[in-house]
KOLZA-954802 format. One line per field, with one value per residue: residue number from 1; x, y, z of N, C-alpha, C in turn; residue in three letters; chain. Coordinates in nm, 3 decimals, decimal comma, padded with zeros to 5 digits. Layout:
// residues N
domi (NUM / ...) $
n_u (X / ...) $
n_v (Y / ...) $
n_w (Z / ...) $
ca_u (X / ...) $
ca_v (Y / ...) $
ca_w (Z / ...) $
c_u (X / ...) $
c_v (Y / ...) $
c_w (Z / ...) $
tormi (ALA / ...) $
sefi (A / ...) $
This chain:
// residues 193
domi (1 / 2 / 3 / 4 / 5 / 6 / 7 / 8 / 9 / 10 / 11 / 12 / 13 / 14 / 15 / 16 / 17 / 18 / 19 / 20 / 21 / 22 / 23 / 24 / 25 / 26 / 27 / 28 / 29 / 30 / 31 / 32 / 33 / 34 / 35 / 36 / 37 / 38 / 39 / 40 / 41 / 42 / 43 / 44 / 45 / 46 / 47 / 48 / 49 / 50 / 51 / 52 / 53 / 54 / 55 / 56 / 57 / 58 / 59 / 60 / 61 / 62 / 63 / 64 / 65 / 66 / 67 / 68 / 69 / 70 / 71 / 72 / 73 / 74 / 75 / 76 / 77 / 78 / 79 / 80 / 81 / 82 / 83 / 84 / 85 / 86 / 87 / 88 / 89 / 90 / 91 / 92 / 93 / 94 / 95 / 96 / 97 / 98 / 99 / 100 / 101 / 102 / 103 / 104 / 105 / 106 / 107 / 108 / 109 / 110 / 111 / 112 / 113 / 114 / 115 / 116 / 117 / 118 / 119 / 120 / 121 / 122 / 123 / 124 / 125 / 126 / 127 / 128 / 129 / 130 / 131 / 132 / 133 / 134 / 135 / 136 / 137 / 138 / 139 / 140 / 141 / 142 / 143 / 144 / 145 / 146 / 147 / 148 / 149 / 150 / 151 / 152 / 153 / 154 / 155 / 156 / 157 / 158 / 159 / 160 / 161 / 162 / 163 / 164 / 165 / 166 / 167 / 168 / 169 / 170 / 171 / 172 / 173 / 174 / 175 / 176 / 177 / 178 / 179 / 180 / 181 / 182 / 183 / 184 / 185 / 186 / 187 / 188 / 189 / 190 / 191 / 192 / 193) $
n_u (11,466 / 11,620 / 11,758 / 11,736 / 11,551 / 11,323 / 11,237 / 10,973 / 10,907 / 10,691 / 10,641 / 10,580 / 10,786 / 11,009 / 10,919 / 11,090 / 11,128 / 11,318 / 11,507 / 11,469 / 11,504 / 11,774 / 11,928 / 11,804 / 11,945 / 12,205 / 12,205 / 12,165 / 12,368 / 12,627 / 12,539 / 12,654 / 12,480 / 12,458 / 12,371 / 12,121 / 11,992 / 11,812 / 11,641 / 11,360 / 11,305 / 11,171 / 11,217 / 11,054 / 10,821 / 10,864 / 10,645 / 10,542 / 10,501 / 10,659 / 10,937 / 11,095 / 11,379 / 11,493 / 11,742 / 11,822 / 12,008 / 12,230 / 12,395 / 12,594 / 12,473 / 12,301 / 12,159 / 12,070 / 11,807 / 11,462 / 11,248 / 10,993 / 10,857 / 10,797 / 10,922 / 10,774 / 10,577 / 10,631 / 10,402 / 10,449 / 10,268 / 09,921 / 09,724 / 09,862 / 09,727 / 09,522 / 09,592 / 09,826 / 09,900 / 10,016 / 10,012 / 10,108 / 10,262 / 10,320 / 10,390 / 10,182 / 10,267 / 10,415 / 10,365 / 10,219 / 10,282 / 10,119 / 10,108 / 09,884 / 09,641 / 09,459 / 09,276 / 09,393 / 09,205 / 09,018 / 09,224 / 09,229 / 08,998 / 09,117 / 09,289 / 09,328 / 09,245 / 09,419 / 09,534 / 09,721 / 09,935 / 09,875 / 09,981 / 09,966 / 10,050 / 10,058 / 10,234 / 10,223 / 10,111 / 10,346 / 10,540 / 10,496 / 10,467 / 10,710 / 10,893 / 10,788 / 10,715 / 10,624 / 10,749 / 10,766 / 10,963 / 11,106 / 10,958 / 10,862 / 11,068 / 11,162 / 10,895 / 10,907 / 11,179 / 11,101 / 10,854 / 10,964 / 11,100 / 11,415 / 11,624 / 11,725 / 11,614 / 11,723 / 12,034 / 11,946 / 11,855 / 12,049 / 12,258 / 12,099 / 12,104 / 12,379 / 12,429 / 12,279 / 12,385 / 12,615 / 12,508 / 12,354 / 12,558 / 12,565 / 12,283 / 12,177 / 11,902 / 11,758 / 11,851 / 11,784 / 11,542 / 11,413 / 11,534 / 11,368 / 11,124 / 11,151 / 11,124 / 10,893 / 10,777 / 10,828 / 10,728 / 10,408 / 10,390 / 10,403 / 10,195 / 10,107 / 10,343) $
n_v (-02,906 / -03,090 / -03,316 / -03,496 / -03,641 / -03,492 / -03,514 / -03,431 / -03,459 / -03,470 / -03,429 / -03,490 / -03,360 / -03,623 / -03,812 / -03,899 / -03,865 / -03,679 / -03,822 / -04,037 / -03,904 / -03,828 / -04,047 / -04,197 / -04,058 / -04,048 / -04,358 / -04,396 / -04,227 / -04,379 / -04,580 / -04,467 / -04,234 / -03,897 / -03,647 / -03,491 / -03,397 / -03,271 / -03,149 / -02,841 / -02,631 / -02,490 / -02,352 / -02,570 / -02,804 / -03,135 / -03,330 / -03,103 / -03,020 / -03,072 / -03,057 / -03,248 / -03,287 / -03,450 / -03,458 / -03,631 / -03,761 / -03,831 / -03,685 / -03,404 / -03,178 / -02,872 / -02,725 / -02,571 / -02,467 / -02,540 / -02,762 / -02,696 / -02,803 / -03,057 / -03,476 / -03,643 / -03,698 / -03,746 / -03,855 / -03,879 / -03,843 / -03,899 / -03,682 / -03,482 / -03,409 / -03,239 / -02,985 / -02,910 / -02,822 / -03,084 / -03,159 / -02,911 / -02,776 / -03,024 / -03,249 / -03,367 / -03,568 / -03,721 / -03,876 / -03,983 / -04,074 / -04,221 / -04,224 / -04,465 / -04,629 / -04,661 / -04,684 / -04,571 / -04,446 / -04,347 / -04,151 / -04,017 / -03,737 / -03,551 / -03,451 / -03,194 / -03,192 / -03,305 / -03,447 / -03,700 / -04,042 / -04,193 / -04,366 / -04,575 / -04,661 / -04,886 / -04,779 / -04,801 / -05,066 / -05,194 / -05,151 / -05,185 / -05,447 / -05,553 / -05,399 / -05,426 / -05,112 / -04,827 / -04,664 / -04,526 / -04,401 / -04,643 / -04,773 / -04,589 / -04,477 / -04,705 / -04,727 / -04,489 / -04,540 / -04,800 / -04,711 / -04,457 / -04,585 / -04,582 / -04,670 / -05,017 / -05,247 / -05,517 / -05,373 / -05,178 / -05,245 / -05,396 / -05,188 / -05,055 / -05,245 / -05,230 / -04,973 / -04,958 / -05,126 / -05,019 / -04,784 / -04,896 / -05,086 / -05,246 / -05,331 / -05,571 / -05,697 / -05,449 / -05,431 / -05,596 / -05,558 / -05,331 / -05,402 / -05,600 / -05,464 / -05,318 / -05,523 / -05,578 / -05,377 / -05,328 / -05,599 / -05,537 / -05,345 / -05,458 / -05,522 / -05,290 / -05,090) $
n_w (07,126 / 06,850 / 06,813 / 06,972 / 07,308 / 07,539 / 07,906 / 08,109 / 08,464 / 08,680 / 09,039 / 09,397 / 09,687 / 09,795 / 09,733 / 09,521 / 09,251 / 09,125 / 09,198 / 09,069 / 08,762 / 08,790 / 08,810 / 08,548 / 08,405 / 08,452 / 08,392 / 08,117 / 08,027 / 08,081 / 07,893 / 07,662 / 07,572 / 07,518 / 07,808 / 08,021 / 08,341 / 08,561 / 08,852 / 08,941 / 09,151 / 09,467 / 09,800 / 09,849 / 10,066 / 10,209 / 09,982 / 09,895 / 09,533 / 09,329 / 09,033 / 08,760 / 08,527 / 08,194 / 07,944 / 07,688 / 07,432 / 07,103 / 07,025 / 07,161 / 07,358 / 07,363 / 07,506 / 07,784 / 07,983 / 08,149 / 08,013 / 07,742 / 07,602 / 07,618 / 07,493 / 07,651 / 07,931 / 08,278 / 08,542 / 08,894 / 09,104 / 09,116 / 09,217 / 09,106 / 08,903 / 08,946 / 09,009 / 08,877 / 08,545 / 08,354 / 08,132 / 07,993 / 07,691 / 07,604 / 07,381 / 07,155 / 06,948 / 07,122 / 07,468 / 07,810 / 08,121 / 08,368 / 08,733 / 08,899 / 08,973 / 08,742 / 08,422 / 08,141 / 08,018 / 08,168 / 08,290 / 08,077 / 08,075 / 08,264 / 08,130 / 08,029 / 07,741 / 07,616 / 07,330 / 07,276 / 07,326 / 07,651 / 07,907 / 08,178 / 08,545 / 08,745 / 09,025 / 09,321 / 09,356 / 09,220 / 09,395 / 09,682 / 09,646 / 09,541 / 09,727 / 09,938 / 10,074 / 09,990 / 09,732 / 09,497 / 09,233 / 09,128 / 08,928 / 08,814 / 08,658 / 08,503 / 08,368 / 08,202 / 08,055 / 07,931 / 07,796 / 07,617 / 07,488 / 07,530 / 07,584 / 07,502 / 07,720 / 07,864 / 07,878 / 08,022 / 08,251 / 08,309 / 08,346 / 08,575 / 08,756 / 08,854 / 08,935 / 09,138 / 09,275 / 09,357 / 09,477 / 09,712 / 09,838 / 10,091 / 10,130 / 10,025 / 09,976 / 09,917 / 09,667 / 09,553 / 09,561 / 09,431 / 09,173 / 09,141 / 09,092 / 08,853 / 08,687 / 08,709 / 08,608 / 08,356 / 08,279 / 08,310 / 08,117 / 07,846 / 07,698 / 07,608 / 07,500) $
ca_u (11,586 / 11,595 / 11,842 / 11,697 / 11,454 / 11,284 / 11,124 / 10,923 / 10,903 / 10,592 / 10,607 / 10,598 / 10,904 / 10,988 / 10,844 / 11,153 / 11,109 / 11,427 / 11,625 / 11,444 / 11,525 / 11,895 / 11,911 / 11,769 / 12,067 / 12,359 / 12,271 / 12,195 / 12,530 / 12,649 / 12,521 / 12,704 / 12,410 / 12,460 / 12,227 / 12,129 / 11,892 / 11,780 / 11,514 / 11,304 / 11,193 / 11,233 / 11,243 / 10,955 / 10,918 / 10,844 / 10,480 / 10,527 / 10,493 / 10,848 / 10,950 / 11,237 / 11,358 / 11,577 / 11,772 / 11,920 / 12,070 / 12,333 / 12,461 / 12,605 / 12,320 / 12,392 / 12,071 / 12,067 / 11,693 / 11,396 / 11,180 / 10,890 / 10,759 / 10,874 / 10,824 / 10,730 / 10,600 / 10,621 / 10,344 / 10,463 / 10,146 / 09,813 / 09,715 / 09,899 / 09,659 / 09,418 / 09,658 / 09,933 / 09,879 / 10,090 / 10,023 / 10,166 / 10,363 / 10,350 / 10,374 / 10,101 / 10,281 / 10,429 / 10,272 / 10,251 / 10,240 / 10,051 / 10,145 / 09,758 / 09,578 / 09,333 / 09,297 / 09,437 / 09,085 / 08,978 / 09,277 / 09,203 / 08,931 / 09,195 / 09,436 / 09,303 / 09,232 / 09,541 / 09,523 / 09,822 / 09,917 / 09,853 / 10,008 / 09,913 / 10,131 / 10,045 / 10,355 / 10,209 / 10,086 / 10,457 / 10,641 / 10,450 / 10,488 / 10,886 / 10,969 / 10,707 / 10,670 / 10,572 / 10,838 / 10,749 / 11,025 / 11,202 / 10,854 / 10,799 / 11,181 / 11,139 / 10,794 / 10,992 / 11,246 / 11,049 / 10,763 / 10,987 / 11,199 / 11,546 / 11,769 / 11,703 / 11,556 / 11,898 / 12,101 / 11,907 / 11,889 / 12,249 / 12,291 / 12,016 / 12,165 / 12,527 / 12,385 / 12,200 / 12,443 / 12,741 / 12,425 / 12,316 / 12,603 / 12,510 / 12,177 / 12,114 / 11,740 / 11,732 / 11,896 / 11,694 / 11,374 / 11,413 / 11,534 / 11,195 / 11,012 / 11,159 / 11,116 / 10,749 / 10,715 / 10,831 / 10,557 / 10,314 / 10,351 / 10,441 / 10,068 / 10,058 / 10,423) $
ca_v (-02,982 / -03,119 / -03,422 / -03,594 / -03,674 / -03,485 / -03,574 / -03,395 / -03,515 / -03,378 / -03,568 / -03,445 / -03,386 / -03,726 / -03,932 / -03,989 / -03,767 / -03,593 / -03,935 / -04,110 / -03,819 / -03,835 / -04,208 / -04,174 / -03,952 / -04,142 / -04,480 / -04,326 / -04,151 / -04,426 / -04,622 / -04,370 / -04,074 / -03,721 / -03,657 / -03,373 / -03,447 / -03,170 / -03,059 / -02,740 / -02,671 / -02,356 / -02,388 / -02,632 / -02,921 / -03,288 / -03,341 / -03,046 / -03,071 / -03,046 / -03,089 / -03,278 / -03,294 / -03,522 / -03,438 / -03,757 / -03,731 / -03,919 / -03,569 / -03,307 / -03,093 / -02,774 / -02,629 / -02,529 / -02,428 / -02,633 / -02,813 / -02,668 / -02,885 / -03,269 / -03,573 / -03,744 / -03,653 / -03,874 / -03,792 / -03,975 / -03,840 / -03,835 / -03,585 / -03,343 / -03,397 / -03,166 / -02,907 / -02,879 / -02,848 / -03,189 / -03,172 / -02,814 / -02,787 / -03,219 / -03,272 / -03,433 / -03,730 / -03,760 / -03,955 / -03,896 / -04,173 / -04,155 / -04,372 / -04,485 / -04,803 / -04,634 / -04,722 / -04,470 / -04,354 / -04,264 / -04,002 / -03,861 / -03,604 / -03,455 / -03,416 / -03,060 / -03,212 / -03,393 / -03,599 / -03,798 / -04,135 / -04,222 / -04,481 / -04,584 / -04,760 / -04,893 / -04,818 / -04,867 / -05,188 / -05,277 / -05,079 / -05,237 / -05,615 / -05,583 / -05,359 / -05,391 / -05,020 / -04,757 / -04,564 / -04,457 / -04,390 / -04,709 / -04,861 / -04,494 / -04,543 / -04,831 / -04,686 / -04,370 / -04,583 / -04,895 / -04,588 / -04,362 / -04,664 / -04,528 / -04,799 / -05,176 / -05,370 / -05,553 / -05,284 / -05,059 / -05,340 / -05,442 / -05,072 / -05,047 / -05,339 / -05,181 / -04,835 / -05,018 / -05,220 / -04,908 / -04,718 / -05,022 / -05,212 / -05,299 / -05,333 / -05,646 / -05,699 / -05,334 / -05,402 / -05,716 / -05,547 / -05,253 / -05,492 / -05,664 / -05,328 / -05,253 / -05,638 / -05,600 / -05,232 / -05,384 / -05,674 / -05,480 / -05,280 / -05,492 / -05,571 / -05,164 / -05,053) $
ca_w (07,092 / 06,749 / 06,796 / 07,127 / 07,377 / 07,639 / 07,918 / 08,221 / 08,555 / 08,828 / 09,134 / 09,512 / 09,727 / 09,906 / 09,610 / 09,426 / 09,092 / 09,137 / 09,257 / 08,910 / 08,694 / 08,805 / 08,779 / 08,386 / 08,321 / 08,462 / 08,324 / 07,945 / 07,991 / 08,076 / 07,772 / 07,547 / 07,540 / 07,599 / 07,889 / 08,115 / 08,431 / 08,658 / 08,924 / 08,946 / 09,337 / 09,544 / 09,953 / 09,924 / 10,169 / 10,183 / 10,003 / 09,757 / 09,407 / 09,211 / 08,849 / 08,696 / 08,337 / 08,137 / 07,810 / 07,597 / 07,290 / 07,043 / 06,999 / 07,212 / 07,461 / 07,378 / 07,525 / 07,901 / 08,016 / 08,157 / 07,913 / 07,787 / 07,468 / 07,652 / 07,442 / 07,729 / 08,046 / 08,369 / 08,694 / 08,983 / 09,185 / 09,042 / 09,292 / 09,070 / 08,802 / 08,998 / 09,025 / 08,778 / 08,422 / 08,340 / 07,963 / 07,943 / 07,590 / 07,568 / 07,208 / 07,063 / 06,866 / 07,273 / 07,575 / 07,939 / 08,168 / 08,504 / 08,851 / 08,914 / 08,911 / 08,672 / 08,318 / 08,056 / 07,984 / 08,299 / 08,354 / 07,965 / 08,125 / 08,339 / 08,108 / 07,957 / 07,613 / 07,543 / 07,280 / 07,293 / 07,396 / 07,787 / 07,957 / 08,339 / 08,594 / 08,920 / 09,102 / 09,430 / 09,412 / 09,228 / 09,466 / 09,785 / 09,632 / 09,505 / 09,816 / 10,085 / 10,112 / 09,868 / 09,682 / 09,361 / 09,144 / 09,040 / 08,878 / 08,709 / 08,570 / 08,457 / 08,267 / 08,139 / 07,946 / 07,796 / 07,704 / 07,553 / 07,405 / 07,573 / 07,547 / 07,521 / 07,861 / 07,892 / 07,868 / 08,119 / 08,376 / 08,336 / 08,473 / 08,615 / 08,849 / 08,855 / 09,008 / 09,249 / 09,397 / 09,410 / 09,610 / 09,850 / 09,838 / 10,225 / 10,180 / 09,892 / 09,981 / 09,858 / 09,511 / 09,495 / 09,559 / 09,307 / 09,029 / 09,062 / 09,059 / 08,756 / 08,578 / 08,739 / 08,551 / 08,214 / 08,295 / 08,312 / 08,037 / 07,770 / 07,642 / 07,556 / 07,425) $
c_u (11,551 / 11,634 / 11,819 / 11,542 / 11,429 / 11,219 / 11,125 / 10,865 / 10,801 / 10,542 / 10,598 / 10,707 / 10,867 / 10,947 / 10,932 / 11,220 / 11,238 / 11,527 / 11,575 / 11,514 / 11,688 / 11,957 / 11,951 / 11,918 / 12,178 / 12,331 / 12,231 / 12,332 / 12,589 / 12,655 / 12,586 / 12,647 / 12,465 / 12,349 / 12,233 / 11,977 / 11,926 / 11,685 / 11,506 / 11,289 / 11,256 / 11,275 / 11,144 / 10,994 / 10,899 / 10,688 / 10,420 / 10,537 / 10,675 / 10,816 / 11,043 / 11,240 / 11,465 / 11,578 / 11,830 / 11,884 / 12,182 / 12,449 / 12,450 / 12,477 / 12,331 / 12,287 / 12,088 / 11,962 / 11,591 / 11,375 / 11,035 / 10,785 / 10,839 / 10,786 / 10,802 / 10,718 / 10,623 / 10,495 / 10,362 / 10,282 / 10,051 / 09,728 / 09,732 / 09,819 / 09,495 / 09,473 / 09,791 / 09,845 / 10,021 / 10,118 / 10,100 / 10,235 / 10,403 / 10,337 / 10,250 / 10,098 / 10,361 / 10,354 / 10,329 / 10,168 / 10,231 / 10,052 / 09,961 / 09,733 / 09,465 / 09,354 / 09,312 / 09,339 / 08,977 / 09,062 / 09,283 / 09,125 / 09,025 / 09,327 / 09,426 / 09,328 / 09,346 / 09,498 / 09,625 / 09,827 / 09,915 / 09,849 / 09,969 / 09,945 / 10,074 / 10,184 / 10,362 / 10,221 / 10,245 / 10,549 / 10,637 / 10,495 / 10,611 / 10,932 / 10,964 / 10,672 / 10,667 / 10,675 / 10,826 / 10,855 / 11,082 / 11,097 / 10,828 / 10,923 / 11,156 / 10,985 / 10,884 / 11,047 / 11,229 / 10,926 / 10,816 / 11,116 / 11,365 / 11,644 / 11,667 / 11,683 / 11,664 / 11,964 / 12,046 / 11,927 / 11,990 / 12,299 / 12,251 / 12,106 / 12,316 / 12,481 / 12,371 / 12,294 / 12,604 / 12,612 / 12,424 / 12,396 / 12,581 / 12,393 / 12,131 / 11,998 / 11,709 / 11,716 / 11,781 / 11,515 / 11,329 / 11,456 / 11,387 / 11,122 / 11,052 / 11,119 / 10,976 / 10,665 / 10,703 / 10,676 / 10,449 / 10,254 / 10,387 / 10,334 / 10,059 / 10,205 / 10,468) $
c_v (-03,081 / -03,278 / -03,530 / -03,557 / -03,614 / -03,471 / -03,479 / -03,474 / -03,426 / -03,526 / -03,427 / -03,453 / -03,498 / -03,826 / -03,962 / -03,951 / -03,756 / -03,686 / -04,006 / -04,003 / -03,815 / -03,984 / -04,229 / -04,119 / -04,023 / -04,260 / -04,470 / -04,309 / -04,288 / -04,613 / -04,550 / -04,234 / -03,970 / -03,717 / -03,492 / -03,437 / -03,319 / -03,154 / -02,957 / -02,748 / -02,536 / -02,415 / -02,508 / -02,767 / -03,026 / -03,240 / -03,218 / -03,079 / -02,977 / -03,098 / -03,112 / -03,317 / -03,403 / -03,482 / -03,577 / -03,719 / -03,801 / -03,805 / -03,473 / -03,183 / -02,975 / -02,662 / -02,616 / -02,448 / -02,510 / -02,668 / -02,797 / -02,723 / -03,014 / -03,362 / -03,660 / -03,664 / -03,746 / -03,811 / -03,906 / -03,938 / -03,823 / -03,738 / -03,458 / -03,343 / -03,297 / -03,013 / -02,827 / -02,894 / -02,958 / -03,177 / -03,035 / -02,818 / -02,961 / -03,203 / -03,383 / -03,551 / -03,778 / -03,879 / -03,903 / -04,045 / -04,124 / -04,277 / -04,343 / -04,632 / -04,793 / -04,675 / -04,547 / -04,357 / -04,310 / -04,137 / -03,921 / -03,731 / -03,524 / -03,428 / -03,291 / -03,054 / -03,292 / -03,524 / -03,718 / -03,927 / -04,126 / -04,351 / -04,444 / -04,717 / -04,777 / -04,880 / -04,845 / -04,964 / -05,246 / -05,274 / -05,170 / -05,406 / -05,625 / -05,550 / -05,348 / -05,251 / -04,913 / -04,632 / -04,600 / -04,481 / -04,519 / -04,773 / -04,716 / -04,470 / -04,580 / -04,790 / -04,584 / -04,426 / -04,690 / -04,768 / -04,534 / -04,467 / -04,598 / -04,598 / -04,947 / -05,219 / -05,407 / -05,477 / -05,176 / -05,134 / -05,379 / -05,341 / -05,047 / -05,123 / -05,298 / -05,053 / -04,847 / -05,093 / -05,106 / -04,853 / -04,766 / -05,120 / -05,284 / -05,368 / -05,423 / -05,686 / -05,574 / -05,324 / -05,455 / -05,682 / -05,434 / -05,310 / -05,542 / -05,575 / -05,299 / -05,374 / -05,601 / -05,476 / -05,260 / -05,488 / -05,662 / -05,390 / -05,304 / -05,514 / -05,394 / -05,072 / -05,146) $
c_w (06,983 / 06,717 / 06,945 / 07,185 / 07,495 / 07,741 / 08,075 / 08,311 / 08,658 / 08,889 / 09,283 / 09,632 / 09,862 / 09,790 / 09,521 / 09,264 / 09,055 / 09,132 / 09,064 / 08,811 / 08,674 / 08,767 / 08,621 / 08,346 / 08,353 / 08,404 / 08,181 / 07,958 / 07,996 / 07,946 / 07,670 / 07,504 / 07,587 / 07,673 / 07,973 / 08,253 / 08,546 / 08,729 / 08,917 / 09,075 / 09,397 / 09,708 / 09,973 / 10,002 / 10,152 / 10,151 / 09,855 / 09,635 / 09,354 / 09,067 / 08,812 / 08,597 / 08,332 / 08,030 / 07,764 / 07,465 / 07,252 / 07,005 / 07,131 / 07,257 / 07,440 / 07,444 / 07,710 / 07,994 / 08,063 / 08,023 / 07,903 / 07,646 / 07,496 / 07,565 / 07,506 / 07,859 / 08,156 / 08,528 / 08,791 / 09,080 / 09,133 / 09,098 / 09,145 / 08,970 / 08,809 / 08,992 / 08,979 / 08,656 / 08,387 / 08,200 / 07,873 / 07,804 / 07,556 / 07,431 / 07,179 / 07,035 / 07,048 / 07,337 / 07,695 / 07,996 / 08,351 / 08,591 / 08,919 / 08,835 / 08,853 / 08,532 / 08,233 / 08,033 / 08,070 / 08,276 / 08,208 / 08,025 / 08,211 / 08,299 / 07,972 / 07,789 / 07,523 / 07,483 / 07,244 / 07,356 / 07,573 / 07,854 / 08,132 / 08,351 / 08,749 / 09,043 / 09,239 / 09,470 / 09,377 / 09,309 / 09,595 / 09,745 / 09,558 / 09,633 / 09,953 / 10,135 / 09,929 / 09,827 / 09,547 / 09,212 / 09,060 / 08,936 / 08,767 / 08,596 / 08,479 / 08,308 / 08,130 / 08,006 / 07,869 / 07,701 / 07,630 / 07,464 / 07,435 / 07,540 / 07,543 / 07,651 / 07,946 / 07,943 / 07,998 / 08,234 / 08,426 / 08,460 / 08,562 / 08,794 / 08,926 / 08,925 / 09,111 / 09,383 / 09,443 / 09,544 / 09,753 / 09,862 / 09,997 / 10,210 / 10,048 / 09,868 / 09,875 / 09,720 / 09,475 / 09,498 / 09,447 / 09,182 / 09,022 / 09,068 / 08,937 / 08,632 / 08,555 / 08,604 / 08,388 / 08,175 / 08,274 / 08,205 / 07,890 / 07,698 / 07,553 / 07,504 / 07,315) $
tormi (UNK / UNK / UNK / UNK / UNK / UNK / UNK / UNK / UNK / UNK / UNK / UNK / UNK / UNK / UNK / UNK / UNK / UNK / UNK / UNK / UNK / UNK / UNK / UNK / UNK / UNK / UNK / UNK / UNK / UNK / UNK / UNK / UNK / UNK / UNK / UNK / UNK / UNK / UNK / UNK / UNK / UNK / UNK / UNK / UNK / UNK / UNK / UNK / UNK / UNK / UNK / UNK / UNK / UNK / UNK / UNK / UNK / UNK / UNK / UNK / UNK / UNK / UNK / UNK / UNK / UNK / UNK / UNK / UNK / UNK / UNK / UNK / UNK / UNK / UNK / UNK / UNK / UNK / UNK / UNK / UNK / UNK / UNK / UNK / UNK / UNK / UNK / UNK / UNK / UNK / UNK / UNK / UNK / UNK / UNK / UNK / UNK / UNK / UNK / UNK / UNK / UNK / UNK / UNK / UNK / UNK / UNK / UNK / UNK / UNK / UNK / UNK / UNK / UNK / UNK / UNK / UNK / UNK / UNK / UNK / UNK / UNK / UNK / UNK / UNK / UNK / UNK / UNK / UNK / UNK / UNK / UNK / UNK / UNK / UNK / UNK / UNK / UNK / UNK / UNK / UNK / UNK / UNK / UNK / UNK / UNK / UNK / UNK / UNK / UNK / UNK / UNK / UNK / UNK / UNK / UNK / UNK / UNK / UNK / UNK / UNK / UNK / UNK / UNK / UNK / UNK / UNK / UNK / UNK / UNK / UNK / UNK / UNK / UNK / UNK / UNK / UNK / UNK / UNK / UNK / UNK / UNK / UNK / UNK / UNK / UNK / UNK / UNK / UNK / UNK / UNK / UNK / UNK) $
sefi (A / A / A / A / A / A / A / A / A / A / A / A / A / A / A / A / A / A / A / A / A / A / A / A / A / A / A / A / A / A / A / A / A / A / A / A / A / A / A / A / A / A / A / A / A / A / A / A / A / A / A / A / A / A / A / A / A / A / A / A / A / A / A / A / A / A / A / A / A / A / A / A / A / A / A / A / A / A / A / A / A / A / A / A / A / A / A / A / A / A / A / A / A / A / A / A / A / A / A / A / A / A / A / A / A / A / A / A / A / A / A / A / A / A / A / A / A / A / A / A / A / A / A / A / A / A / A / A / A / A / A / A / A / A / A / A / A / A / A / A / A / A / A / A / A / A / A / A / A / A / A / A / A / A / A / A / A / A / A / A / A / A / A / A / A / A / A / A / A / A / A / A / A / A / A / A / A / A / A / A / A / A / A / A / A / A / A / A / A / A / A / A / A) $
């Protein structure tokens, strides 16, 4: 796709991938992009490895297939870095950001020669200290779209915030703990985008 951005998702079912991936696509669209957001996954069960994409664009999607040259990848598990090829078709001038409290140049050797950029997020530790328990996705979000420059900070959070509170409107600890997973994710990665 010649006129947008897109981005591969390998996480494990239960981890979020699929819920981030969907997320990405409604609050772009909702910014004005053309978007597309989908999972890959057969019968598998909680724990398996899955794959979800995102299309954005300022122009009309007109393609309808996975994605198999993403300019961005996302690995919620670093597990899968044993067992997937992650870098498959990554472009080059790309990046691929990995949920691990390792430094970038640790997880180069396992990333089958890719020389592209490599970002690394701890989403545990942000996940565990915004939410008290460990869910993945809103901290790898949050990576996705300051990494791949998606929209403006503001602008994602605004929605970001507006998503959050249609979902959980019961549950405002909830909102309030995934907003600071996502300030925390920016935080964190502002020294290296």
């Amino acid at each position: 796709m010649s006129n947008g951005f897109e981005i591969r998702w390998h996480g494990r079912g239960g981890q979020g991938a699929k819920t981030a991936a969907l997320l990405l696509a409604d609050v772009a669209f909702k910014t004005g992009k053309y978007v597309q957001g989908f999972p890959e996954y057969g019968p598998e069960r909680m724990g398996a490895p899955i794959t979800a994409y995102n299309r954005i664009s300022d122009q009309p999607i007109r393609v309808h297939s996975n994605i198999y040259t993403p300019s961005l990848v996302a690995v919620v598990d670093e597990t899968l870095l044993h067992s997937v090829d992650v870098t498959d078709g990554l472009k080059k001038e790309g990046a691929i950001i990995v949920n691990t409290a390792k430094d970038p140049e640790e997880i180069r050797p396992m990333l089958n020669g890719y020389e592209g950029k490599i970002y690394t997020i701890d989403a545990r530790k942000i996940s565990v200290e915004a939410l008290g328990r460990y869910f993945p996705n809103s901290p790898m979000l949050a990576a996705v779209v300051a990494v791949g420059k998606i929209m403006e900070r503001k602008a994602f959070l605004s929605e970001m915030r507006n998503s959050y509170q249609h979902k959980f409107a019961k549950k405002p600890e909830v909102i309030d703990g995934n907003m600071m997973a996502l300030e925390l994710t920016y935080d964190a990665l502002k020294d290296v985008i």
